[in-house]
C-alpha positions as CSV (number, residue, x, y, z in Angstrom):
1,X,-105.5,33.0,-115.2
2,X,-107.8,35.6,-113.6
3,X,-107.8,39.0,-114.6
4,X,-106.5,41.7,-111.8
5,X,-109.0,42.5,-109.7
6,X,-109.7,45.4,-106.3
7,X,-111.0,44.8,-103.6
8,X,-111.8,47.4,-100.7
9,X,-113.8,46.2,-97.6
10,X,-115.1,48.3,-94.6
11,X,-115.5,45.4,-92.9
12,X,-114.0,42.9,-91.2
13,X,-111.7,40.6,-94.2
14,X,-114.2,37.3,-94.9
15,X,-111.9,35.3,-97.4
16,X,-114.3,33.3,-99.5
17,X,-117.2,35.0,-99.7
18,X,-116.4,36.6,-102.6
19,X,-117.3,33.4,-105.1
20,X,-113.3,33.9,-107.1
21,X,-110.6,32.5,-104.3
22,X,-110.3,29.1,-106.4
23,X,-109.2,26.6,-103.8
24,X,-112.3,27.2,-102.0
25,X,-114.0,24.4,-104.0
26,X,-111.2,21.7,-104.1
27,X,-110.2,18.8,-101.9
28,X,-106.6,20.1,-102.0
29,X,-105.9,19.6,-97.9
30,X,-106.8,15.8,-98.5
31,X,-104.2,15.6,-101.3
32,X,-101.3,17.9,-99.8
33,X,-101.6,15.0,-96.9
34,X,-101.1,12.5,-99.9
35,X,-97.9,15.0,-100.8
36,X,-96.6,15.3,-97.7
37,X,-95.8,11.4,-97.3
38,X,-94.9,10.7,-101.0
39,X,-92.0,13.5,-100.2
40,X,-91.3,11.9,-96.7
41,X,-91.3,8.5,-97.9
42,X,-89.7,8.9,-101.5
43,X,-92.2,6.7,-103.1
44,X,-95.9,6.0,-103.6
45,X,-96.0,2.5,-102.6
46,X,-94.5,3.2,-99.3
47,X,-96.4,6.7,-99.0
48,X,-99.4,4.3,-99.4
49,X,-98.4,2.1,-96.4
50,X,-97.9,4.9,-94.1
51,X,-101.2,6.3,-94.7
52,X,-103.3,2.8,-94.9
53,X,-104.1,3.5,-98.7
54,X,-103.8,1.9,-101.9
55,X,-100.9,3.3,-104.1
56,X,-103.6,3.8,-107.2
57,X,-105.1,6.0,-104.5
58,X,-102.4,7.9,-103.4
59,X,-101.3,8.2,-107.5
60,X,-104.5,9.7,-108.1
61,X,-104.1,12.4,-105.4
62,X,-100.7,13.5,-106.8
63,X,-102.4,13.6,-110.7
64,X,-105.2,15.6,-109.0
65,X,-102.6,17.9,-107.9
66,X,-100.5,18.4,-111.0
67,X,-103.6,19.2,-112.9
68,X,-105.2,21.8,-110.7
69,X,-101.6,23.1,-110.3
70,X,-101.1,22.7,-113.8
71,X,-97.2,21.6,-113.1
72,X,-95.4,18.9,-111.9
73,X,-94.8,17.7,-108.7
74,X,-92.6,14.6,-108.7
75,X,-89.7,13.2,-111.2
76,X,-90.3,9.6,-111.5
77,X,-87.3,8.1,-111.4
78,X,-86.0,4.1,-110.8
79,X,-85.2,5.6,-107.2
80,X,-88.4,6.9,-106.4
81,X,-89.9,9.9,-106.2
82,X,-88.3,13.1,-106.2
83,X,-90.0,16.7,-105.8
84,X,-89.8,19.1,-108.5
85,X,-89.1,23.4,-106.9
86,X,-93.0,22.9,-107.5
87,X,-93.2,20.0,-105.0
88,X,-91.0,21.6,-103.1
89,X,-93.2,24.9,-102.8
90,X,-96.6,23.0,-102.4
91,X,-94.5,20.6,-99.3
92,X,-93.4,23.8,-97.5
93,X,-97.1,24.6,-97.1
94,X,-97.9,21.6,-96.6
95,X,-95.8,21.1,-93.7
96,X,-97.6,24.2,-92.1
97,X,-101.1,23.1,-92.7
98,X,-99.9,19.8,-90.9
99,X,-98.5,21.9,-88.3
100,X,-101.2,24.0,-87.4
101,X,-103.9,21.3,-87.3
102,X,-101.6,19.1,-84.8
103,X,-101.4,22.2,-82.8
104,X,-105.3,22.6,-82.8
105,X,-105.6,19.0,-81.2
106,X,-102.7,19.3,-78.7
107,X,-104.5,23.1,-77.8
108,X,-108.2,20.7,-77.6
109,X,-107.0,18.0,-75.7
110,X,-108.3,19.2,-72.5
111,X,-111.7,19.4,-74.2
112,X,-111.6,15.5,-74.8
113,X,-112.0,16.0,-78.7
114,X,-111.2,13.0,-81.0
115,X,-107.8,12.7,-81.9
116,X,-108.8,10.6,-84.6
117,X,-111.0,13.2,-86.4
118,X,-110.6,13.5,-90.0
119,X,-109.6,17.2,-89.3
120,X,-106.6,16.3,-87.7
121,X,-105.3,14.4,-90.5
122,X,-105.9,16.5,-92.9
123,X,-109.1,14.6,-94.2
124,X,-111.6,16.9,-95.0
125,X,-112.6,19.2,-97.8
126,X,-112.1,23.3,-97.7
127,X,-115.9,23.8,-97.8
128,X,-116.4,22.4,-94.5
129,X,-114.0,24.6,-92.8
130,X,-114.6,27.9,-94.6
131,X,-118.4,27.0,-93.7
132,X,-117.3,26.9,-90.2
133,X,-115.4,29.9,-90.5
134,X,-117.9,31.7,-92.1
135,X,-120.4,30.8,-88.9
136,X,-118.3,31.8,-86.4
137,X,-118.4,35.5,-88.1
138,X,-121.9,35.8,-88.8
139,X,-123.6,33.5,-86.8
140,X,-126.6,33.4,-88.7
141,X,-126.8,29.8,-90.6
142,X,-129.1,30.9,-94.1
143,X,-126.4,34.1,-94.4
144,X,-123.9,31.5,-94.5
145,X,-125.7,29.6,-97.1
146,X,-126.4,32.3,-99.2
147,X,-122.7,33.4,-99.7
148,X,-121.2,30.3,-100.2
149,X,-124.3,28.8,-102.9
150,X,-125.0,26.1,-100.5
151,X,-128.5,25.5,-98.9
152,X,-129.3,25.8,-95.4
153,X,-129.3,22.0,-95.1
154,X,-126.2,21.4,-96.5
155,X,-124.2,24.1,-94.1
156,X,-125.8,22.3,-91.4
157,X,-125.2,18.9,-92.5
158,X,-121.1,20.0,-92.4
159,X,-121.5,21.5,-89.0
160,X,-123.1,18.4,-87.8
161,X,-120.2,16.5,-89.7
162,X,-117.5,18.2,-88.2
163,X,-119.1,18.1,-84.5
164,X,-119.6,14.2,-85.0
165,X,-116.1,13.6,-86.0
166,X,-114.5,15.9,-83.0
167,X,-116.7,14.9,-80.6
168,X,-117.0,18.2,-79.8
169,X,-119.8,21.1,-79.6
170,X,-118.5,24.3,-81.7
171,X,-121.5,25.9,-81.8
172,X,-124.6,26.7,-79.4
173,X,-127.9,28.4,-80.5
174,X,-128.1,31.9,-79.1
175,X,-131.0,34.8,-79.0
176,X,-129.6,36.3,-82.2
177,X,-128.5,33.1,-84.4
178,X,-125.5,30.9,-83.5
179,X,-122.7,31.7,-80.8
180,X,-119.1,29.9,-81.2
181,X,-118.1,27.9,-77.9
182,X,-115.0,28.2,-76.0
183,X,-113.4,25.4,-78.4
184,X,-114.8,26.3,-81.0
185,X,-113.1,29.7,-80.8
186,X,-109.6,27.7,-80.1
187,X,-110.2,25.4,-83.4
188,X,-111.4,28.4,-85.6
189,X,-108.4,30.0,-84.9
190,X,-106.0,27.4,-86.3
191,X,-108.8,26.6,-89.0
192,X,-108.3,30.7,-90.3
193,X,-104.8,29.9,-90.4
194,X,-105.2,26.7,-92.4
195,X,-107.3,28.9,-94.9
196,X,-104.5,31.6,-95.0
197,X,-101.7,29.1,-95.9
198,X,-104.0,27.5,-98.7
199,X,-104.9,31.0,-100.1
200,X,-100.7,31.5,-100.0
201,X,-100.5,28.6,-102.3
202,X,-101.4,29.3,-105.4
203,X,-99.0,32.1,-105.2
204,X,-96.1,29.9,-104.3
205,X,-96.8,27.3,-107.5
206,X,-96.7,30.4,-109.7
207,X,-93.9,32.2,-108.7
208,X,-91.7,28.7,-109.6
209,X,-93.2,29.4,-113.0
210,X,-91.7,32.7,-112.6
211,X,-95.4,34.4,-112.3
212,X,-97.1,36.5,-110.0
213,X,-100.3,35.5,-109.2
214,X,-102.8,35.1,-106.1
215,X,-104.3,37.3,-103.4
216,X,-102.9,39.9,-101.1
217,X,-104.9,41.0,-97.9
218,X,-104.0,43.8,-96.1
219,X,-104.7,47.1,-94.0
220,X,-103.3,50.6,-94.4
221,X,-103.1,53.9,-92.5
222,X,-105.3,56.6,-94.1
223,X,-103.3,58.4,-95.1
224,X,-100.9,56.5,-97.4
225,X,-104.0,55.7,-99.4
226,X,-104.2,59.1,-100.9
227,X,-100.8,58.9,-103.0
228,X,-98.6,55.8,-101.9
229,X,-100.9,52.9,-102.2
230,X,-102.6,53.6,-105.6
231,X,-98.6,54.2,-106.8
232,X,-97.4,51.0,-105.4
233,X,-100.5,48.8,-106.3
234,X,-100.1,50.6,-110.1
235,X,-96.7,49.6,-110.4
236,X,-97.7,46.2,-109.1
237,X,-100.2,45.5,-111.8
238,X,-99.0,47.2,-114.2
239,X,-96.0,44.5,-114.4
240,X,-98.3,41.0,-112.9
241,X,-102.0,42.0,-114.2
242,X,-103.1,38.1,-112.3
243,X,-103.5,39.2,-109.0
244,X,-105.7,40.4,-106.7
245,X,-105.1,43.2,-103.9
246,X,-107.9,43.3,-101.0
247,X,-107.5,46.4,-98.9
248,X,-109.4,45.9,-95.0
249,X,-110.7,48.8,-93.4
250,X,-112.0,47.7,-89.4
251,X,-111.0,49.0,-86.1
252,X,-107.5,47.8,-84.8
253,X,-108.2,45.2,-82.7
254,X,-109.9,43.6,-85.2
255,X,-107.1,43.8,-87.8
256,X,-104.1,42.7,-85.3
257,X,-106.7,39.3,-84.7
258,X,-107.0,39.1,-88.6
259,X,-103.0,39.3,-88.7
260,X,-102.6,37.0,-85.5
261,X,-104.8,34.3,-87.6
262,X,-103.4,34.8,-91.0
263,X,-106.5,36.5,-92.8
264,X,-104.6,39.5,-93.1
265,X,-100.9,39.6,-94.9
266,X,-99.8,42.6,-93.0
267,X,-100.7,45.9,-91.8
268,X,-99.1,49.4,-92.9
269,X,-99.6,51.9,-90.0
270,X,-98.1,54.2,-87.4
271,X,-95.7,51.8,-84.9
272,X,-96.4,52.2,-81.0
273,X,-94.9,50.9,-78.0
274,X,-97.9,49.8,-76.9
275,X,-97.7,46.8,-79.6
276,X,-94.9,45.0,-77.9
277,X,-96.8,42.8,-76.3
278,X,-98.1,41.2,-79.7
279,X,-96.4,38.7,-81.1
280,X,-95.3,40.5,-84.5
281,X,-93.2,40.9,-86.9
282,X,-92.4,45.2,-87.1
283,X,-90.6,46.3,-90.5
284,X,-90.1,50.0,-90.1
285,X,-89.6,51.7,-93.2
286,X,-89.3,55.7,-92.3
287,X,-90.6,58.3,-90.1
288,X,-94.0,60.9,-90.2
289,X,-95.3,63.2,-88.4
290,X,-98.9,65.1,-87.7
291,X,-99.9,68.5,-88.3
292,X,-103.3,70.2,-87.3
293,X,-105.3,71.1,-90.2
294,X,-108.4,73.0,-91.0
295,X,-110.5,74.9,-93.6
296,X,-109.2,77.9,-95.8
297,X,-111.0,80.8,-94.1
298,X,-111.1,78.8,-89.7
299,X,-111.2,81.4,-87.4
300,X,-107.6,79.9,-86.2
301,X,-106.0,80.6,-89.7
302,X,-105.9,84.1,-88.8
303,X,-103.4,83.7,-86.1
304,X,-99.9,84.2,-86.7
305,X,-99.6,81.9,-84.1
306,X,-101.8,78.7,-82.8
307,X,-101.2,77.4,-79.1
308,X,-102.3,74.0,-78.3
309,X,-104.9,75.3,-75.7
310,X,-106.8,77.0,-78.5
311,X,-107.5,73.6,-80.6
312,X,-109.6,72.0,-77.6
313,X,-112.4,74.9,-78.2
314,X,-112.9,73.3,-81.2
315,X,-114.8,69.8,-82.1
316,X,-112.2,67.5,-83.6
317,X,-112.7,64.9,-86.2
318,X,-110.2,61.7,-85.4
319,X,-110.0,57.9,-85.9
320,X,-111.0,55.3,-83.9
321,X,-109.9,54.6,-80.3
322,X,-106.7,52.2,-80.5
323,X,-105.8,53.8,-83.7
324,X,-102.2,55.6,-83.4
325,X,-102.9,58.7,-84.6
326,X,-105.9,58.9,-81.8
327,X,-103.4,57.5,-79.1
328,X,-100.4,59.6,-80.2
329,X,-102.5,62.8,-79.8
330,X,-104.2,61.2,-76.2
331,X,-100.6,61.0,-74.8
332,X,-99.8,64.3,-76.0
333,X,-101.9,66.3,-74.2
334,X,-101.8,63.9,-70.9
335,X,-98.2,65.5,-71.2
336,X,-99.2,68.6,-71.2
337,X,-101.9,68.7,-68.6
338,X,-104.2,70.1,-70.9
339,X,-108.1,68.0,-71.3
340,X,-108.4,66.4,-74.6
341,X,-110.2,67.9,-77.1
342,X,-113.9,66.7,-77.6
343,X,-113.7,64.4,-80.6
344,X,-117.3,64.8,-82.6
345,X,-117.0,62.8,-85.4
346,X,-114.8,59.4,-85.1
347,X,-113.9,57.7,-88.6
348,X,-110.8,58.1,-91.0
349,X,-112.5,57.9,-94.2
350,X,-110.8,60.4,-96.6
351,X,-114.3,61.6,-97.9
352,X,-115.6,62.7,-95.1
353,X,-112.7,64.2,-93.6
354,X,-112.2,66.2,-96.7
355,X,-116.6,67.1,-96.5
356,X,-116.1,68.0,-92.8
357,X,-113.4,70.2,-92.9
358,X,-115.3,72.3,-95.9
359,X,-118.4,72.8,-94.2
360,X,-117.9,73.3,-90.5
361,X,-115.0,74.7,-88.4
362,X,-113.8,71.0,-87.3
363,X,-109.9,70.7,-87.0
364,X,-108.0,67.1,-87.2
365,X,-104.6,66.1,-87.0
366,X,-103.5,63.9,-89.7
367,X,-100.0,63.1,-91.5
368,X,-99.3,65.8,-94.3
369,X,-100.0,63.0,-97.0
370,X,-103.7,62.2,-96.0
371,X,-104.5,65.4,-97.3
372,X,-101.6,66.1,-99.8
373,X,-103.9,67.1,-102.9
374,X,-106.7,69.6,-100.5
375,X,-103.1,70.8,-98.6
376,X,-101.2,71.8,-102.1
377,X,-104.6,73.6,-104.0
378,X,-104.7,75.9,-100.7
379,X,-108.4,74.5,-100.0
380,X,-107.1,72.9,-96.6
381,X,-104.7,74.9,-94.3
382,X,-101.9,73.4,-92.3
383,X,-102.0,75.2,-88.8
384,X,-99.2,77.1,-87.3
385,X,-99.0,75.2,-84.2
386,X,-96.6,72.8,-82.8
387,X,-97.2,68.5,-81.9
388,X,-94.2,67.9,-80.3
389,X,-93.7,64.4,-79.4
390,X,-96.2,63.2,-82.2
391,X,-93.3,61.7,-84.5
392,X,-93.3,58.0,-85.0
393,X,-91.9,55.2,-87.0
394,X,-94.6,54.1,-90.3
395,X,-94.2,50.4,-91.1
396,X,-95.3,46.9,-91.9
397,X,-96.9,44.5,-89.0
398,X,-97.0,41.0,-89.7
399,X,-97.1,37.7,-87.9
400,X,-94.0,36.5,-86.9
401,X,-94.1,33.3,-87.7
402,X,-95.7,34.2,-91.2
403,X,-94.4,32.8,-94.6
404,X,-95.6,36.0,-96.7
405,X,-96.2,34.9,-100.7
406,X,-93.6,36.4,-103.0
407,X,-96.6,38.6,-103.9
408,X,-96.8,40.0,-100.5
409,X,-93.3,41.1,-100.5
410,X,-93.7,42.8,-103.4
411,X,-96.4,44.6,-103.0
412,X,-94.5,45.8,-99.8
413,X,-91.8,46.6,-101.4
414,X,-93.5,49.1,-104.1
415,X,-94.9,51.2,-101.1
416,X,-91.3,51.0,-99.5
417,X,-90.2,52.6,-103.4
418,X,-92.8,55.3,-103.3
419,X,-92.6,56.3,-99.6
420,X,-89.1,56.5,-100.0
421,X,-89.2,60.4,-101.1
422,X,-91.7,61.2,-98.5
423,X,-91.1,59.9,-95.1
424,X,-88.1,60.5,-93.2
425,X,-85.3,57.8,-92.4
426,X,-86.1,55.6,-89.6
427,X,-83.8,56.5,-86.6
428,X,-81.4,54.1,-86.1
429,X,-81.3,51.1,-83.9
430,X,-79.2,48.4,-82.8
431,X,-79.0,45.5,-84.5
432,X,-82.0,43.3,-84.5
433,X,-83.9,46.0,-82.8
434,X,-87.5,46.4,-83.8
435,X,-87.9,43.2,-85.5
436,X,-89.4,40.8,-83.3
437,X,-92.1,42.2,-81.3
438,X,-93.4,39.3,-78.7
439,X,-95.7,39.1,-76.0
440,X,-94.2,40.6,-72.2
């Protein structure tokens, strides 16, 4: 077993690069096919019929398996072949890997591609597809190489390999290195979520064992990295010391699309209405709000009293555009007819924040637990001023259709634990309400 592990990106998530994610440099996808028919079929000999191979063959894939996974998959018995809860586990992924590749050649068809290609039934090796992966996000061929220990040659020999057996052009040359095509982009996207569910996997064989273990990916507001996350991840690995948490940090749009393709387990963050035309799953878990803070010592600590009008004569440091904070404040003073404030520096990062607030007369409007240490020692002031209307629901975003590891659930549950003394009850809703978010 691995030893736990951090890590914190300010980049897009790429799953892989790093050299530890284990599956990464197995065949497993060509043996879960193997799995999937020994299950269906109850037996090896006539799991080797349906699939045109020799039962020694399909044998082998199922040892391959049970050593890698270091459990066992099947009881033999006189019957046949009956999954273990470990087959069982490694089946029910299975069945979505199938899933998502035949809904990659039904979304191709109209590009003519092969519905014979190895791809399609589950025939080809991890490498190939995280090396397409991996091109379609940084488009430059010896970058690709370099991170995955391969040589140039051999990421283009799998490129050519999988264009061949599609009959289809993924890639084109372009000014600055290699651009995805329209198809390419369609396959990708079901190839990420192939990825995703064999990353999930390891996780699922060790919590039969009654063991946490594998990788969590996932995104989180600001400010519940000051005190909630490093308390819940703590209390995570400080009970299951084999896992790994990855924390993203990337603009929004680019974490829903991680989300939407399974890169990313789920996101923590402030809940809009502007999301319900995603097709997410929302879990709120309580209520914030903002406040306006600034330096000890800002002109506007002097006031008894702070109006609104007076904060847009000062340069503001906010997040990103898309990001709610940034759109909570927008609508806020679109209701109040007043112009918004001229936003000088754009980033969330907690460090600069706190530099920017000691050293110039910025103001920003953050949740009272972004700043919770510089707040309580008196060297950041909350303003006396009023947000109204700047209240809003703090929860998970995931796909719907997800199948979160056991691992993922309890990491979300540990932040649920700790936020529980800080942010106020959701409000109520009816029944249902809330959960499914799809597109309108």
């Amino acid at each position: 077993m691995r030893g736990q592990q951090f890590f914190l990106s300010d980049g897009f998530p790429r799953p892989g690069i790093e050299r530890y994610p284990a599956m990464q440099d197995k065949n497993h996808m060509r043996h879960l096919r193997a799995l999937i028919a020994v299950v269906e079929e109850g037996s090896i000999a006539r799991a080797a019929q349906r699939l045109l191979r020799t039962p020694s063959a399909v044998a082998s894939s199922i040892r391959q398996l049970e050593t890698s996974f270091d459990a066992t998959l099947f009881e033999r018995q006189s019957a046949g072949m009956a999954p273990t809860p470990f087959g069982q586990a490694a089946y029910r992924r299975a069945c979505r890997i199938e899933a998502e590749l035949q809904l990659a050649a039904a979304e191709l068809a109209p590009y003519r591609v092969s519905v014979n290609a190895p791809l399609f039934a589950m025939l080809v090796g991890e490498r190939q597809l995280t090396a397409l992966v991996r091109l379609r996000e940084m488009g430059h061929m010896p970058s690709v190489a370099a991170v995955m220990g391969l040589t140039q040659p051999a990421v283009s020999a799998l490129l050519r390999q999988a264009e061949a057996s599609l009959k289809l052009r993924l890639f084109r040359r372009a000014a600055k290195g290699m651009a995805v095509t329209e198809a390419g982009e369609l396959l990708l996207f079901r190839v990420r979520r192939v990825l995703a569910e064999l990353r999930h996997l390891e996780a699922d064989i060790a919590q039969q064992r009654g063991e946490m273990a594998g990788r969590v990916m996932f995104a989180a507001l600001p400010s519940m990295r000051t005190r909630v996350l490093p308390q819940a991840i703590a209390a995570l690995v400080g009970k299951h010391p084999n896992v790994q948490i990855s924390m993203v940090d990337a603009p929004f749009e680019i974490l829903f699309a991680g989300v939407h393709s399974g890169e990313i387990d789920f996101i923590l963050t402030g809940l809009n209405a502007n999301y319900s035309h995603r097709d997410f799953l929302i879990r709120v878990i309580g209520r914030d709000r903002l406040v306006v803070v600034a330096r000890a010592g800002h002109p506007l600590c002097a006031r008894e009293r702070v109006e609104i009008a007076d904060l847009v004569r000062y340069p503001w440091v906010l997040r990103d555009r898309g990001a709610p904070t940034r759109e909570l404040l927008n609508d806020l003073f679109r209701q109040l007819g007043i112009e918004a404030p001229h936003v000088a520096v754009q980033a969330g990062d907690l460090g600069l924040l706190r530099g920017l607030l000691q050293h110039s007369d910025v103001v920003s409007a953050v949740s009272p637990e972004y700043l919770s240490y510089e707040i309580a020692s008196g060297a950041v002031k909350v303003l006396d001023v009023e947000l109204p209307h700047t209240g809003r629901e703090i929860g998970f975003i995931l796909r719907r259709d997800a199948q979160p590891s056991l691992l993922c659930e309890k990491l979300m549950q540990h932040i649920e634990a700790v936020t529980a003394g800080t942010l106020a009850p959701a409000a109520p809703s009816p029944a249902g309400a809330r959960t499914a978010v799809t597109p309108g």
